[in-house]
C-alpha atoms as an extended CHARMM CRD file, in Angstrom:
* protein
*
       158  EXT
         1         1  UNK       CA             42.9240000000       18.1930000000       44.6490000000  PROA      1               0.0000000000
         2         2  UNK       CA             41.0540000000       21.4400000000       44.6510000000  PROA      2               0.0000000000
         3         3  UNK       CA             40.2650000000       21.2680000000       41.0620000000  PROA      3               0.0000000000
         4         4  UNK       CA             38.8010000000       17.9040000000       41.6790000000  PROA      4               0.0000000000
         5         5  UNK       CA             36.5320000000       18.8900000000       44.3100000000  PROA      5               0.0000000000
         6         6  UNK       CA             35.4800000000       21.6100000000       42.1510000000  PROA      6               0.0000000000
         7         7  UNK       CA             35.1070000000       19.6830000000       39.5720000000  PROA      7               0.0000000000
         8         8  UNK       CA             32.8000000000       17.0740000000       41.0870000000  PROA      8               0.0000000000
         9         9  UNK       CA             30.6660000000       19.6020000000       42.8520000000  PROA      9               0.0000000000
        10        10  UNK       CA             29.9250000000       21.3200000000       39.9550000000  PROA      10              0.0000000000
        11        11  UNK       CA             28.4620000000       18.5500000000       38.2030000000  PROA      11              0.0000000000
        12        12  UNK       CA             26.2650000000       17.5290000000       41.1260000000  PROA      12              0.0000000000
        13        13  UNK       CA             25.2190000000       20.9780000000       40.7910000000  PROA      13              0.0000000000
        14        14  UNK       CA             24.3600000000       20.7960000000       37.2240000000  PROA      14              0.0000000000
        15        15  UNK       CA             22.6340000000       17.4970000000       38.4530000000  PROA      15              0.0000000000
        16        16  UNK       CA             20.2770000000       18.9580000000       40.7570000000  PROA      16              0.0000000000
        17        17  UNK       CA             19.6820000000       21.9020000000       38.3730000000  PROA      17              0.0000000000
        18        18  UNK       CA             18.6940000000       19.7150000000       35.2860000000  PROA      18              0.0000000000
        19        19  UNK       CA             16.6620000000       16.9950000000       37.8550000000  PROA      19              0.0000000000
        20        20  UNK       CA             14.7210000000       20.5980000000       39.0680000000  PROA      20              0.0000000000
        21        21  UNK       CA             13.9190000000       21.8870000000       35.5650000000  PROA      21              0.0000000000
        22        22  UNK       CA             11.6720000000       18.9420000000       34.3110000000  PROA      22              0.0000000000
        23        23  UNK       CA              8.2160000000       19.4970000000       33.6640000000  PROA      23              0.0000000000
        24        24  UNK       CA              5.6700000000       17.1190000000       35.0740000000  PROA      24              0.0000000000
        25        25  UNK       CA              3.7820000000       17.2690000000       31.6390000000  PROA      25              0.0000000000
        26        26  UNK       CA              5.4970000000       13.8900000000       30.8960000000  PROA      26              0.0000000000
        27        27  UNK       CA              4.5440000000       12.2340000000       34.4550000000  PROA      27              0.0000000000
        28        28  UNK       CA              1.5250000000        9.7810000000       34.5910000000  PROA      28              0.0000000000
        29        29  UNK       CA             -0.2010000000       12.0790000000       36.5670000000  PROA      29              0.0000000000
        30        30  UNK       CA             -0.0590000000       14.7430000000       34.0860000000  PROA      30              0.0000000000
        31        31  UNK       CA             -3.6730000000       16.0490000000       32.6420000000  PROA      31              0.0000000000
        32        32  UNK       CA             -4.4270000000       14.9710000000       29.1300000000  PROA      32              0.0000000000
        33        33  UNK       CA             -4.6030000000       17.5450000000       26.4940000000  PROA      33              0.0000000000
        34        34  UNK       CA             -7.7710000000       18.7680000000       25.8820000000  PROA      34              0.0000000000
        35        35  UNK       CA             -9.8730000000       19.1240000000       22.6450000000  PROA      35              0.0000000000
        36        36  UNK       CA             -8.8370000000       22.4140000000       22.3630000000  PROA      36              0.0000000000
        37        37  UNK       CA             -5.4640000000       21.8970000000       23.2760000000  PROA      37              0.0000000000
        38        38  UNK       CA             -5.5590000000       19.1530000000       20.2010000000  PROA      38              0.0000000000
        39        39  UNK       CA             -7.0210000000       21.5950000000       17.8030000000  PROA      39              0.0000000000
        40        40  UNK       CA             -4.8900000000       24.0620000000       18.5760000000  PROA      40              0.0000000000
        41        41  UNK       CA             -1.8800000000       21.5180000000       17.9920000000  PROA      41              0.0000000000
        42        42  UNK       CA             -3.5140000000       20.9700000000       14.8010000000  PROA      42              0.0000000000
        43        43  UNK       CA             -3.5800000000       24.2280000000       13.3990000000  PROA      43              0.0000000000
        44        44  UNK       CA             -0.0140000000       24.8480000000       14.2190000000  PROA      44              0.0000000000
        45        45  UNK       CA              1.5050000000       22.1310000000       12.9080000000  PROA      45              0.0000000000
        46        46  UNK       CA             -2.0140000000       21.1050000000       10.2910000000  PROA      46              0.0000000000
        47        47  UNK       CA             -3.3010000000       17.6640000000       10.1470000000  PROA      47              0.0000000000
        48        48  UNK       CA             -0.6820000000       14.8290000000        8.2620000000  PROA      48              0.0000000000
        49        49  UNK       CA             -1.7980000000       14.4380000000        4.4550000000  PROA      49              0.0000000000
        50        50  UNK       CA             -3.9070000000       11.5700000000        3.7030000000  PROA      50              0.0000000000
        51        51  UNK       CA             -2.2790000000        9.0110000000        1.6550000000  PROA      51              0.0000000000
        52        52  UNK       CA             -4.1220000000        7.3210000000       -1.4330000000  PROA      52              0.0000000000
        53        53  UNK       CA             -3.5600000000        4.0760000000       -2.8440000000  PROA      53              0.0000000000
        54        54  UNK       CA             -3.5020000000        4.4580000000       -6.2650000000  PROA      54              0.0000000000
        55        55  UNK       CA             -2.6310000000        0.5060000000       -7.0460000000  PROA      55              0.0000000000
        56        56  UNK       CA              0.1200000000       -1.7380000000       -8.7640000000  PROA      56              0.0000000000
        57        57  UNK       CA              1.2420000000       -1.1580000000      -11.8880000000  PROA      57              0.0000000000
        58        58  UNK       CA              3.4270000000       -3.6580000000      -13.8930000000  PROA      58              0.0000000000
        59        59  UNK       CA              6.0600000000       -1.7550000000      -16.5550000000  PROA      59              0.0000000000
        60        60  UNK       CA              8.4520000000       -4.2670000000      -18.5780000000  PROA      60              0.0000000000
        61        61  UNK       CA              8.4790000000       -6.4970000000      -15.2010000000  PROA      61              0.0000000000
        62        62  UNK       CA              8.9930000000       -3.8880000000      -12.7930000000  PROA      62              0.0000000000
        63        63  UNK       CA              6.3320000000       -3.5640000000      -10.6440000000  PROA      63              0.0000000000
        64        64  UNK       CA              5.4260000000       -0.3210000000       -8.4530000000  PROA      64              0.0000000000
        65        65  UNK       CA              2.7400000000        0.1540000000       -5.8260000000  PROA      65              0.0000000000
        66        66  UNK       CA              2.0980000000        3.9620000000       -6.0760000000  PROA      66              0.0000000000
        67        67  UNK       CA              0.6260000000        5.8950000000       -3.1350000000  PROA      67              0.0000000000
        68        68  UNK       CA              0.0750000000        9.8970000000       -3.4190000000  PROA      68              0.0000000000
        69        69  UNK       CA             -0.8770000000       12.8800000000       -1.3810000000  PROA      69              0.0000000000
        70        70  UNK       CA             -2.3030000000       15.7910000000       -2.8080000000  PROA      70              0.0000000000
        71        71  UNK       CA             -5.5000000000       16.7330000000       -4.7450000000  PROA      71              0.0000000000
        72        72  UNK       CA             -6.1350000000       16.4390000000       -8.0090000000  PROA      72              0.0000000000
        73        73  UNK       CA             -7.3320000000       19.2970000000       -9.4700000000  PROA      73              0.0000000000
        74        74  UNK       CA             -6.0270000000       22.1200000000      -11.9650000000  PROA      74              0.0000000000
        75        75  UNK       CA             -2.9260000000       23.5940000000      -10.7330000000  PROA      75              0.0000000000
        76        76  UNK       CA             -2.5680000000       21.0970000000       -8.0080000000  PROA      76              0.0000000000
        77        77  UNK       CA              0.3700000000       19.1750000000       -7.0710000000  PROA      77              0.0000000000
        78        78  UNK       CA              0.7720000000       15.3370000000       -6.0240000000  PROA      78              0.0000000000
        79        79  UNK       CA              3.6980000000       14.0420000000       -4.0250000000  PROA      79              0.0000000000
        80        80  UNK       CA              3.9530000000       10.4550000000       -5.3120000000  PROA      80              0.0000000000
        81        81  UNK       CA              5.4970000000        6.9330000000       -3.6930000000  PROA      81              0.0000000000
        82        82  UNK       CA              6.1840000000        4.3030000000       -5.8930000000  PROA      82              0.0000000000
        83        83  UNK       CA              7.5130000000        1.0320000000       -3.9070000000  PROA      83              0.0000000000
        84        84  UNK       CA              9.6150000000       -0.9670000000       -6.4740000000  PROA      84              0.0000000000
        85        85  UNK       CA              9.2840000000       -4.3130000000       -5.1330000000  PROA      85              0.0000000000
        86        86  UNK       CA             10.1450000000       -6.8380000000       -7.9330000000  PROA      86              0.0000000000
        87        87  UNK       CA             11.9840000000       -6.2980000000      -11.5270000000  PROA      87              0.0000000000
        88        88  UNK       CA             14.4670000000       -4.9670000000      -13.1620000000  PROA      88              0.0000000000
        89        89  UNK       CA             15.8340000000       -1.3090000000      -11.6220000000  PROA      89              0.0000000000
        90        90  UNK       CA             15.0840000000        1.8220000000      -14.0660000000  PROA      90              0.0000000000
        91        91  UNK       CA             17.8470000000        3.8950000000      -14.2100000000  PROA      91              0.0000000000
        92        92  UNK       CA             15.0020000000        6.5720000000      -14.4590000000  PROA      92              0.0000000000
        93        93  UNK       CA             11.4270000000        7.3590000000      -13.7410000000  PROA      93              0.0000000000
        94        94  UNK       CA              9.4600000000       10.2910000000      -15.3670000000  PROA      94              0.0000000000
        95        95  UNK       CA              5.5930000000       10.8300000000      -14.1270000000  PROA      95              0.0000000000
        96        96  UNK       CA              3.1690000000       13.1160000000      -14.9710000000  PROA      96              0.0000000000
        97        97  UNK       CA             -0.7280000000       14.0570000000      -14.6580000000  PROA      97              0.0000000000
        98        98  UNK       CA             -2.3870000000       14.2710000000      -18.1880000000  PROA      98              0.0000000000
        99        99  UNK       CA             -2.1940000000       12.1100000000      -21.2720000000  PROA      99              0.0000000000
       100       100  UNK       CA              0.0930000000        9.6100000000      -22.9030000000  PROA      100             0.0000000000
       101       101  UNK       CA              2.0850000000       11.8550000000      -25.0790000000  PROA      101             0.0000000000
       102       102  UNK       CA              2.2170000000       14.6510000000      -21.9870000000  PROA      102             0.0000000000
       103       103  UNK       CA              1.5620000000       17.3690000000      -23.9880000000  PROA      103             0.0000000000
       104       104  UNK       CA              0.2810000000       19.8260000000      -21.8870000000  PROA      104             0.0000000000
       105       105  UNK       CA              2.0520000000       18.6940000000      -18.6180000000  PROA      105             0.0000000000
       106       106  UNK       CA              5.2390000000       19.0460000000      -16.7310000000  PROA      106             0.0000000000
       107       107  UNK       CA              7.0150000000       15.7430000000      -16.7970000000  PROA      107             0.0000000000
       108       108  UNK       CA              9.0370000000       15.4720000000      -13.1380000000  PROA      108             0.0000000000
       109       109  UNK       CA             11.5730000000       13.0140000000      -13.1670000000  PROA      109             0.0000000000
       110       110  UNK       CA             11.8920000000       11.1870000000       -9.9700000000  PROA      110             0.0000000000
       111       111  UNK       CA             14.4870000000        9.9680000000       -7.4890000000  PROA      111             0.0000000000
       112       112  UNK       CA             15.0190000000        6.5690000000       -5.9170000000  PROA      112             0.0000000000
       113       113  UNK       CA             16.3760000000        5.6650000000       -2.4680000000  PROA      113             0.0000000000
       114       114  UNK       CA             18.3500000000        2.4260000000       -2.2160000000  PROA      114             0.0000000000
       115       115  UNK       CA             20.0790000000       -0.1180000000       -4.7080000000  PROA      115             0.0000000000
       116       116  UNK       CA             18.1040000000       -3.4010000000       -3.1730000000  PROA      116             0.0000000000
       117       117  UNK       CA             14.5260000000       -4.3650000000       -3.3250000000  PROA      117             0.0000000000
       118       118  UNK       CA             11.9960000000       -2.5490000000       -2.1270000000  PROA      118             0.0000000000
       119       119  UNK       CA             13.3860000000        0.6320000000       -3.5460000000  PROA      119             0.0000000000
       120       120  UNK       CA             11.4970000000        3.7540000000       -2.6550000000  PROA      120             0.0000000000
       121       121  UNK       CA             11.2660000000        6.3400000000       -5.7180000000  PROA      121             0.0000000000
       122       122  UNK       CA              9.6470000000        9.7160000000       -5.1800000000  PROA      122             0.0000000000
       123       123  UNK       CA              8.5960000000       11.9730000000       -8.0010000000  PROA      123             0.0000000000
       124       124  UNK       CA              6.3250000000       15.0560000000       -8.1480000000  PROA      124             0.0000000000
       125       125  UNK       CA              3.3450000000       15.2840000000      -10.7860000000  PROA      125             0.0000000000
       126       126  UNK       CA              1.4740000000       19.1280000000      -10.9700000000  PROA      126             0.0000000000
       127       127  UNK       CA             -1.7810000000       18.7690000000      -12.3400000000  PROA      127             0.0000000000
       128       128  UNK       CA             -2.3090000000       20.5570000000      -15.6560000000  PROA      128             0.0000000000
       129       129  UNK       CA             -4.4610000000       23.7540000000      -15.9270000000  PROA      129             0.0000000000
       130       130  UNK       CA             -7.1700000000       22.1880000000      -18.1100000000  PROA      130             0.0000000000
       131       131  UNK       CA             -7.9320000000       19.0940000000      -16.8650000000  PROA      131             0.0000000000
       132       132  UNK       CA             -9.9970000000       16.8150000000      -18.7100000000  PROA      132             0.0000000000
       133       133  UNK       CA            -11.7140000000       13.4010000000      -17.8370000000  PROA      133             0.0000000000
       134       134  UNK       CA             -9.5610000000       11.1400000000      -19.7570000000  PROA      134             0.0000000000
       135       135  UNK       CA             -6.2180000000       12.4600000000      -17.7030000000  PROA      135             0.0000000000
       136       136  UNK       CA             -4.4010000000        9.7930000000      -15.9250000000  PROA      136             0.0000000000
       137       137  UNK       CA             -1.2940000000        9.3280000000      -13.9050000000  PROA      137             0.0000000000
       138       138  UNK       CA              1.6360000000        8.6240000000      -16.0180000000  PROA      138             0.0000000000
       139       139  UNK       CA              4.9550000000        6.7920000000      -15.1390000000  PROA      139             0.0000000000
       140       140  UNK       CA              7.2040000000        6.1240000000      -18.0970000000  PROA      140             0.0000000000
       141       141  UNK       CA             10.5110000000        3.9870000000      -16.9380000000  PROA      141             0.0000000000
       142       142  UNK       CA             14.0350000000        3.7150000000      -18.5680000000  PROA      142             0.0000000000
       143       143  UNK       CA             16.2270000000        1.0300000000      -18.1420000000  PROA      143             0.0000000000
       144       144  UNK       CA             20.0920000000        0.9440000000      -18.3930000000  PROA      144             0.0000000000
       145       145  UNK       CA             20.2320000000       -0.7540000000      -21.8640000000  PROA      145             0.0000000000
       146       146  UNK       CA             18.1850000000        1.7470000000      -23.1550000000  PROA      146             0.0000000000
       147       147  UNK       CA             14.6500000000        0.3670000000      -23.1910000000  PROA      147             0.0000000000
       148       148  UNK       CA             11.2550000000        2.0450000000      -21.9850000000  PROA      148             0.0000000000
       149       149  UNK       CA              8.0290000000        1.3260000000      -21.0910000000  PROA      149             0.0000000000
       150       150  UNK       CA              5.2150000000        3.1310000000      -19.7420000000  PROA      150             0.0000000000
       151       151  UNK       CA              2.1160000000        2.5360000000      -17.8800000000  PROA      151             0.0000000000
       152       152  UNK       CA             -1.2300000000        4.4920000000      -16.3990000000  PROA      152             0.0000000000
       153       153  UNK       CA             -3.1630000000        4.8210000000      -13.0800000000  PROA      153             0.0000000000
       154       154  UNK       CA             -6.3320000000        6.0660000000      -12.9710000000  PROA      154             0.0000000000
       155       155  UNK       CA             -7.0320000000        8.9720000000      -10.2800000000  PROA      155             0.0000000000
       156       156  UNK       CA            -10.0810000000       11.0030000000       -9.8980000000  PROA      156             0.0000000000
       157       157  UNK       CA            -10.8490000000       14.9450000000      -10.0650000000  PROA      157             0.0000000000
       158       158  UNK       CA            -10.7240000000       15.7240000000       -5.8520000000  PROA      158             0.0000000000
């Protein structure tokens, strides 16, 4: 019986010690953050990347909506999002910043999330040291049986 009331009085304790040790900063009557307070939020944690719509593309019947982050310029990498929302699956995805035959660049080969439409693949394309005008996006799928296609998005020189 001793242990009990022990037992019980302890937790109210630990009650009434967690109940104290809140912080009004989450109570309605709490001051909003400053500007200053914001900025400074910023530059610890920085500001989210803005994400660019690059388009649709259509390869063999599969067709991606591509979104990136990044700039494009030499040396520069871009975190891509393709959305596979109709067609068959590719078994794998290559992209790359450059030209068709990717001489030049570093192919990255990317990585899908889920067996059921929309499937989320996310790849990793550096821009190449001497970039040119004519340099596009580049996705190049292959599909279980084999077969490959490949397609282009334009993006522009940040």
């Amino acid at each position: 019986m001793k242990l009990l009331t022990h037992a019980i009085m302890l937790t109210a304790l630990t009650c009434v010690l967690i109940g104290s040790g809140c912080d009004d900063a989450s109570s309605p009557n709490a001051a909003p953050m400053t500007d200053e307070e914001a900025d400074m939020e910023l530059s610890l944690f920085g500001a989210p990347p803005e994400i660019i719509e690059l388009g649709s593309i259509d390869i063999n019947g599969t067709i991606l909506i591509v979104t990136m982050t990044g700039t494009v310029a030499p040396d520069e990498g871009l975190s891509l999002e393709l959305t596979h929302t109709d067609g068959p699956k590719p078994t794998i995805m290559n992209a790359w910043v450059g030209t068709e035959s990717g001489e030049g660049s570093n192919k990255d080969t990317g990585h899908s999330h889920g067996d059921e439409l929309p499937i989320i693949w996310h790849a990793y394309a550096e821009c190449p040291t001497a970039m040119t005008d004519d340099m596009q996006l580049w996705i190049e799928l292959t599909y279980e049986d084999g077969t490959d296609g490949t397609g282009e998005l334009t993006i522009q020189e940040s």
